[in-house]
C-alpha positions in Angstrom: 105.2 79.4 84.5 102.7 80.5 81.4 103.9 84.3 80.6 100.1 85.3 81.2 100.6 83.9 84.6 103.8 85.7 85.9 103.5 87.9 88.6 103.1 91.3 88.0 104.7 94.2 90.4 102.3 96.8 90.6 103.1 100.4 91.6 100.5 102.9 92.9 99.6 104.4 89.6 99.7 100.7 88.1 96.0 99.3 87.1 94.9 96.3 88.9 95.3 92.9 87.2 94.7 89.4 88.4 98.4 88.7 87.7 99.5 91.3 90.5 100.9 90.2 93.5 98.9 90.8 97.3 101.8 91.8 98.9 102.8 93.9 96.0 99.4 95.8 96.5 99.2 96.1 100.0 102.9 97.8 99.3 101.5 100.3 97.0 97.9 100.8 99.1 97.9 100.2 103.1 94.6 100.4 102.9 94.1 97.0 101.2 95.5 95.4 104.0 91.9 95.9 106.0 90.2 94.3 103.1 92.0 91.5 102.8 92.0 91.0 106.6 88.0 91.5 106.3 88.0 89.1 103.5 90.2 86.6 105.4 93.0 86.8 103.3 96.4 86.2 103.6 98.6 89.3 102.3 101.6 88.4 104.3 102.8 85.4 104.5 101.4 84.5 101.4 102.2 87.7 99.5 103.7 86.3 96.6 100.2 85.0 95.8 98.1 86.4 92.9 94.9 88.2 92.8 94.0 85.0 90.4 95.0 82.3 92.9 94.1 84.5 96.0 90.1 84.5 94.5 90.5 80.8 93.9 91.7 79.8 97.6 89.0 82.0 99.4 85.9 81.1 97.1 85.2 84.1 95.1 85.3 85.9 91.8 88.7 87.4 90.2 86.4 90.4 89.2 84.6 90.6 92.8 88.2 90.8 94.6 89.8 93.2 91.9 86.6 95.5 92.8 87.3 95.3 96.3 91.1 96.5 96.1 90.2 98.7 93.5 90.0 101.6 96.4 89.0 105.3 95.5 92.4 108.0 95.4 92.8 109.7 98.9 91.9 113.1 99.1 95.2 115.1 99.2 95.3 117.6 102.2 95.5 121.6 100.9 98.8 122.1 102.5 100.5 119.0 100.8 99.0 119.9 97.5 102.6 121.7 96.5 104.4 118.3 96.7 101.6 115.9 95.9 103.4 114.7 92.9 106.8 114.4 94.5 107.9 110.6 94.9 108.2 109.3 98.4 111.8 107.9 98.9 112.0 104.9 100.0 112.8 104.4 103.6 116.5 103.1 104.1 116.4 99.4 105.5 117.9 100.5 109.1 115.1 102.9 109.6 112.8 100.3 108.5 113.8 97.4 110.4 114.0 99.9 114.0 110.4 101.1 113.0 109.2 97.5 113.1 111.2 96.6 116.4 109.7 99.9 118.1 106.4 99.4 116.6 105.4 95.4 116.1 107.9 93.8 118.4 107.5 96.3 121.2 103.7 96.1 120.6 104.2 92.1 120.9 106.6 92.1 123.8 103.7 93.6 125.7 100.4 92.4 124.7 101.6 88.4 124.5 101.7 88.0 128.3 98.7 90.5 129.1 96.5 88.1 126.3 98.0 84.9 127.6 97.4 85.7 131.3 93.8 86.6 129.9 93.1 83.3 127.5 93.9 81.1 130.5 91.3 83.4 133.0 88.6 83.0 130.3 89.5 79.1 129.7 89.2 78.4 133.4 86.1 80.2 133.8 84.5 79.3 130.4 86.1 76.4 128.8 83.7 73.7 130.7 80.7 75.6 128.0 82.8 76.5 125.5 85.2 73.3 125.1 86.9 74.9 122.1 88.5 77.0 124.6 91.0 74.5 125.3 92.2 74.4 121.7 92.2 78.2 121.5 94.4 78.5 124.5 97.1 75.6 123.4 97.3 77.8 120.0 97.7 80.6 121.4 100.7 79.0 123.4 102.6 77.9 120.4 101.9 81.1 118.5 103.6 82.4 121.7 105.9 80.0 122.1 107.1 80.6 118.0 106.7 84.6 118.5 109.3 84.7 121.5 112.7 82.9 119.9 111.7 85.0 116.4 111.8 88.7 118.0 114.8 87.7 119.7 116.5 86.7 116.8 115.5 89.5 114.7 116.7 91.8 116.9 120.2 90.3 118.1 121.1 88.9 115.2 119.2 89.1 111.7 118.0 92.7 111.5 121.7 94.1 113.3 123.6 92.0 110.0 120.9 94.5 107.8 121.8 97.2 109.4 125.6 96.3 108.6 124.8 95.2 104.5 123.0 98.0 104.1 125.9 100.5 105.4 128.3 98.6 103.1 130.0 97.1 105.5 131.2 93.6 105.9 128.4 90.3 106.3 128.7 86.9 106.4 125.9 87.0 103.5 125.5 83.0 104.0 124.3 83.3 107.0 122.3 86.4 106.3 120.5 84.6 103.6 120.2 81.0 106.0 118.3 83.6 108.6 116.2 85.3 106.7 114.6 81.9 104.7 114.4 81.0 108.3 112.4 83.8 109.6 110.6 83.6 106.0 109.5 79.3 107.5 108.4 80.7 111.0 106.2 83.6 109.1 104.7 80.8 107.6 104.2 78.8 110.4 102.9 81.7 112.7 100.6 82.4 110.2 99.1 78.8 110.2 98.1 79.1 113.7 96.4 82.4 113.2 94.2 81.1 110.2 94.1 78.1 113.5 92.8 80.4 116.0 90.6 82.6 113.8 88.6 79.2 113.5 88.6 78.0 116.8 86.5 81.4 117.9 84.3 81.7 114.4 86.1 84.7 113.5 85.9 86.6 116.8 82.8 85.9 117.3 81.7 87.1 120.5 79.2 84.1 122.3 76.1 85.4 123.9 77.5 84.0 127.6 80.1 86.1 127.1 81.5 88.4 129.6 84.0 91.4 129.8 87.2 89.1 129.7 86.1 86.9 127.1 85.2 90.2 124.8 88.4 91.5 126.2 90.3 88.1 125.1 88.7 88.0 121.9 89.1 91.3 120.9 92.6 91.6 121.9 93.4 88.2 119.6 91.7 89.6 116.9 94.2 92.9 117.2 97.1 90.9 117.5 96.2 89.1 114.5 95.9 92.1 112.6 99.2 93.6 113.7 101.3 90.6 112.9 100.1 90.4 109.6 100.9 93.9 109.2 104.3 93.2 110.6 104.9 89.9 108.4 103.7 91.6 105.6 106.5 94.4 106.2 108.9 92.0 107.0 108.2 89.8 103.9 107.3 92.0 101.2 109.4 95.1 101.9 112.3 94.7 103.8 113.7 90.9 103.1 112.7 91.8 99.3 115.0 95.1 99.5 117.6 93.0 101.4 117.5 90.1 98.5 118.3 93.7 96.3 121.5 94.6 98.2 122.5 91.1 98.4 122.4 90.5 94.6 124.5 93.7 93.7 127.0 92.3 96.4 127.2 89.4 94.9 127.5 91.0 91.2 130.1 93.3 92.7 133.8 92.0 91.8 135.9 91.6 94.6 138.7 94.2 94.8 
C-alpha cells in the first residue's frame, strides 16, 4: 500500500484526513457514529475503511464527508472544568467486555423475540400488499438466527478467555485468536443482512397503509440496527484491537 494511502489512527485532538480510519473516528468522537448511520455508512464492521474509500463506496465527496465528521468541541460542563484536560484512562478490557454483555447483549436478548414475534404479526396482516414483507421477515430470521450462537459464544467462551489474558493469567492464545477472527466473519455477515434489511423497507420508511405494529416493527428494526452497529463497532474497533495489543506483548514476552 502507497505511503499516502496508509491508514492513519486518529486521536481526538488529531485533524481529520481522508487517510483516517471510521472506526478510528467513531473511537475518538461517539458522536460520528449518528452521522455515519444517517449517511448509511458502515463504521463497524467495516471500520478499518478510510474516509477516502468510505466517500467512494457511498457516492460522495472526500471533502463533503470530512465536513460532516468534522463535529463542533462539546461544551465542557462548569463543574468538570477543573479536570477537562485530564486524559480519560482507558477502560480495562474486563470492564469493557461486561459493559457490552450488560448493555448490547442484554439489550439483544430482549428485543430479538419481542421484534420477531412483531415482523411475523405485521407480515401476516400486511405482507399480501406489501410482498417485500416476506423477504424482510426471512432476514430478520437469519440475522436472528446468526445473533443467537454469537452472544452465546461471547459470553461462555471468547470474552471469559479476555477476561483471563488480560489478568495475566494463562490462555490457550490459539484459540483465542481462532475465536475472535471468527466473531470478526459473523460481524461481517450480520452486518450484510442489516445493509439487506435496511433495503427491503427503503430505509425505514414508514408506508402510508401503515398501522401501529408496522411503525412499531419498523422502528424497532431501525433501533436494533443502530445498536448493533454500536456494539460491532465496540467489539471490533476497541476491544479485539486492545486484545490483538495484549496478545502481541505475550507473544514477544520470553518464556520463563
Amino acid at each position: 500500500m502507497p505511503a499516502s494511502l496508509t491508514p492513519a489512527i486518529v486521536t481526538p485532538q488529531a485533524p481529520l484526513t481522508p487517510t483516517a480510519t471510521l472506526g478510528s473516528l467513531v473511537v475518538a468522537d461517539a458522536r460520528r457514529a449518528a452521522v455515519l448511520d444517517r449517511a448509511g455508512i458502515d463504521y463497524c464492521c467495516n471500520g478499518h475503511r478510510t474516509v477516502a474509500q468510505a466517500a467512494q463506496d457511498a457516492g460522495v465527496t472526500v471533502d463533503d464527508l470530512l465536513r460532516s465528521l468534522d463535529l463542533p468541541a462539546e461544551p465542557a460542563h462548569p463543574a468538570a472544568t477543573v479536570t477537562a484536560t485530564a486524559p480519560t484512562p482507558p477502560r480495562d478490557l474486563t470492564t469493557l467486555a461486561h459493559d457490552i454483555v450488560d448493555t448490547h447483549h442484554a439489550y439483544l436478548w430482549d428485543e430479538m423475540p419481542r421484534l420477531a414475534a412483531l415482523v411475523d404479526k405485521v407480515h401476516r396482516v400486511h405482507g399480501d400488499r406489501h410482498p417485500e414483507l416476506a423477504e424482510v421477515r426471512a432476514t430478520f430470521a437469519a440475522i436472528v438466527g446468526d445473533l443467537d450462537p454469537h452472544l452465546a459464544a461471547e459470553e461462555r467462551r471468547v470474552f471469559p478467555m479476555i477476561r483471563r489474558l488480560e489478568s495475566g493469567a494463562a490462555v490457550p492464545t490459539a484459540d483465542l485468536r481462532a475465536g475472535i477472527a471468527t466473531l470478526r466473519a459473523e460481524h461481517d455477515h450480520v452486518g450484510g443482512l442489516l445493509r439487506q434489511l435496511r433495503s427491503l423497507t427503503a430505509g425505514y420508511a414508514v408506508p402510508t397503509d401503515a398501522c401501529g405494529s408496522y411503525r412499531a416493527m419498523l422502528a424497532g428494526l431501525e433501533a436494533m440496527e443502530k445498536d448493533t452497529h454500536a456494539h460491532i463497532h465496540q467489539e471490533n474497533n476497541i476491544l479485539f484491537v486492545q486484545v490483538d495489543v495484549l496478545l502481541a506483548a505475550r507473544d514477544a514476552t520470553p518464556a520463563e
